[in-house]
C-alpha positions in Angstrom: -68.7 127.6 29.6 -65.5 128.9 28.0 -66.1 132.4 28.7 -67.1 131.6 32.6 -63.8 129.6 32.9 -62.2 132.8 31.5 -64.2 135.4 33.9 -63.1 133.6 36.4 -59.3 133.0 35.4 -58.7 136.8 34.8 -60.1 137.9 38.1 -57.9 135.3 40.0 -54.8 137.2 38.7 -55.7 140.4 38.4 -54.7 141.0 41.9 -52.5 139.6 45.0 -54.6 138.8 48.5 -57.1 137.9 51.2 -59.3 139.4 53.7 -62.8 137.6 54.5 -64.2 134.4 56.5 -67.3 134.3 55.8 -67.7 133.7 51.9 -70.2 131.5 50.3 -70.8 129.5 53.9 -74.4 131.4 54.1 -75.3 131.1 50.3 -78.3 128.1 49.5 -76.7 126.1 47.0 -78.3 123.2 46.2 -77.7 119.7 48.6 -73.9 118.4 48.3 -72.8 121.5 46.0 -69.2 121.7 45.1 -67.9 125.0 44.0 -65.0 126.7 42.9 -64.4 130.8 43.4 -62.0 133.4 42.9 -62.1 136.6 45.4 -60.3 140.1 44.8 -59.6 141.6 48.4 -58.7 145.1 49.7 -57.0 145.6 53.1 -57.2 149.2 53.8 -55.6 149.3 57.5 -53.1 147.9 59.4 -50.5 146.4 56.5 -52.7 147.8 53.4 -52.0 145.3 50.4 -54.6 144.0 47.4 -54.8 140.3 46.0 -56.9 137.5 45.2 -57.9 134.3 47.0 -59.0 130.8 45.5 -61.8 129.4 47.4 -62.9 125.5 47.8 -66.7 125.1 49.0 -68.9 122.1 49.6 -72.3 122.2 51.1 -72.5 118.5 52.8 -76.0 118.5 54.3 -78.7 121.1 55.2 -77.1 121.8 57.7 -73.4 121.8 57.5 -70.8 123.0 54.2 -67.3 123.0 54.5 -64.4 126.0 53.1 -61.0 125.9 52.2 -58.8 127.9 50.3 -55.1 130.2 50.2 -54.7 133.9 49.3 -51.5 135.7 48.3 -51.2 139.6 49.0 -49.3 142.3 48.0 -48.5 144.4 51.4 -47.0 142.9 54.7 -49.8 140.2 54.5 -48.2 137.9 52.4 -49.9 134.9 52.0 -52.6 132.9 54.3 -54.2 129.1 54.3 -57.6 128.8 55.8 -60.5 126.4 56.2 -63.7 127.0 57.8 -66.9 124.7 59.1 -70.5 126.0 59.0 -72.7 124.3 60.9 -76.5 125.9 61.0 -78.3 126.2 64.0 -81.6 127.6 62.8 -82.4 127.3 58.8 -83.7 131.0 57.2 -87.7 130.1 57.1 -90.7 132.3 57.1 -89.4 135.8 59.2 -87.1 133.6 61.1 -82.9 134.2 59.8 -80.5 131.7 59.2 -78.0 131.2 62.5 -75.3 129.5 62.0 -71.9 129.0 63.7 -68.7 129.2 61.8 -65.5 127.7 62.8 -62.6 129.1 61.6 -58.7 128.2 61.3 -56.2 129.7 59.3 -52.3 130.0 59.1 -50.6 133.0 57.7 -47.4 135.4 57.1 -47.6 138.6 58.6 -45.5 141.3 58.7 -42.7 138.5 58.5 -44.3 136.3 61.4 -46.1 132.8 61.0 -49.3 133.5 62.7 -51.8 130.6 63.3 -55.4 131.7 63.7 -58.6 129.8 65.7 -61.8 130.5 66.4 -65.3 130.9 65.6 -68.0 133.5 63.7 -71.4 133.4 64.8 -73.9 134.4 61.8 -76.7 135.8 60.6 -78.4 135.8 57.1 -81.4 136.2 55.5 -82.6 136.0 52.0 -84.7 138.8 50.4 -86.6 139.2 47.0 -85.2 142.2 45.5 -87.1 143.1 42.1 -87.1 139.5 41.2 -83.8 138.6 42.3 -82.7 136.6 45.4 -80.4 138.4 47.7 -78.6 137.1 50.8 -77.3 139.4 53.1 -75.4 138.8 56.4 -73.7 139.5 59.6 -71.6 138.2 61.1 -68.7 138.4 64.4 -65.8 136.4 64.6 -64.0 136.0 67.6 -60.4 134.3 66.9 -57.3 133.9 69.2 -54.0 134.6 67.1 -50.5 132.5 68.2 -47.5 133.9 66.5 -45.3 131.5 66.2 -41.8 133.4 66.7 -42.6 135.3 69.2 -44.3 132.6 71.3 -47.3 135.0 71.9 -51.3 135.3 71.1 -53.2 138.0 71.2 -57.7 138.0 70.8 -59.0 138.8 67.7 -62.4 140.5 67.3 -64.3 142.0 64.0 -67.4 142.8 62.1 -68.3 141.2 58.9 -71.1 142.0 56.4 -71.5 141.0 53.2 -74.3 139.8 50.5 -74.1 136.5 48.3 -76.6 136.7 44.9 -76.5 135.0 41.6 -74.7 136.9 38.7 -77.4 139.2 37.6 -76.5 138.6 33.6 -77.9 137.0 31.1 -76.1 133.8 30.4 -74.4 133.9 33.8 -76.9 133.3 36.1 -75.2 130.1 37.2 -72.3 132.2 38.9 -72.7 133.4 42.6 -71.4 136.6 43.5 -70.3 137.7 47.1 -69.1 141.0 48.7 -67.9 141.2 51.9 -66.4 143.9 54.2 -64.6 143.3 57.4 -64.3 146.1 60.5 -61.4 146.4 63.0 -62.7 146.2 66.5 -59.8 144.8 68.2 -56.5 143.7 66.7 -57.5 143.3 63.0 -58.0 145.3 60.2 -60.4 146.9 57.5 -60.9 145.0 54.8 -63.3 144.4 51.5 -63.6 141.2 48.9 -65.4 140.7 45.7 -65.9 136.8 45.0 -67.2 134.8 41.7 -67.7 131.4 42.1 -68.7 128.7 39.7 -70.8 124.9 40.7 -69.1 122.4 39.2 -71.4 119.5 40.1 
């Protein structure tokens, strides 16, 4: 337990960010999960920056888990506060995917503006057996309006994200979850990636 505690400690400050939305909201965890997870994140366009971002997750029923969290970045994205609400539309059984709806809020520092962020991400996942090991990939689009606070102004925010979630595939670590997420630009956003660890703690 030590040496988890550590894993995770180190890659929290090994780096200064955030960039996804998605996370852990499609992973199974087990009913009324909490869990705790560190994510190193690249923003490659648009105000290009590393960091990290500390992640609060809680699955609340089959069909609904709640996110919350702050990131810290080293370019003109300085630092950001979001929360998110998952609620499942159609559960991933037999061939049919996972749908779920993601509503998203966040509040952030951008390029020296306050810019709050609302709207929603509409998602797909699916979980494959890949040589013996559950995989969870998944798609998703969020659409977000962005009001910048001083300059009285909003803009529409649109992007791709894709990502995977999987337990740690070492021995003595299965009980971490790993996720990898990238995000695409398609209108007023930016390219992004983020590796996550995250650790039950119920």
């Amino acid at each position: 337990m030590r040496k988890i505690k550590y894993l995770i400690l180190t890659t929290a400050i090994i780096g200064q960010a955030f960039a996804n939305d998605i996370g852990l909201s499609t992973h199974p965890f087990t009913l009324k999960n909490k869990v705790l997870s560190t994510e190193l994140d690249y923003i490659g366009s648009n105000g290009s920056g590393t960091g990290v971002s500390a992640r609060y997750f809680q699955r609340f029923s089959s069909k609904m888990n709640f996110d919350a969290g702050f990131g810290v970045n080293s370019g003109d994205r300085e630092n950001r506060f979001f929360t998110g609400l998952d609620y499942v539309l159609y559960p991933d059984y037999g061939r049919q995917p996972r749908v779920s709806i993601k509503g998203l809020y966040s509040y952030s520092t951008e390029f020296d503006d306050k810019v709050h962020r609302i709207g929603f991400a509409p998602t797909l996942s699916k979980g494959f057996n890949i040589s013996g090991r559950e995989v969870f990939p998944f798609v998703s689009l969020p659409l977000q309006l962005a009001l910048n606070s001083n300059e009285s102004s909003f803009e529409t925010v649109n992007k791709l994200n894709v990502g995977a979630t999987s337990r740690m595939p070492f021995d003595g670590y299965e009980n971490l979850t790993v996720n990898l997420e990238a995000q695409f630009d398609l209108r007023n956003s930016y390219n992004a990636i983020a590796f996550g660890i995250a650790l039950p703690i119920n």
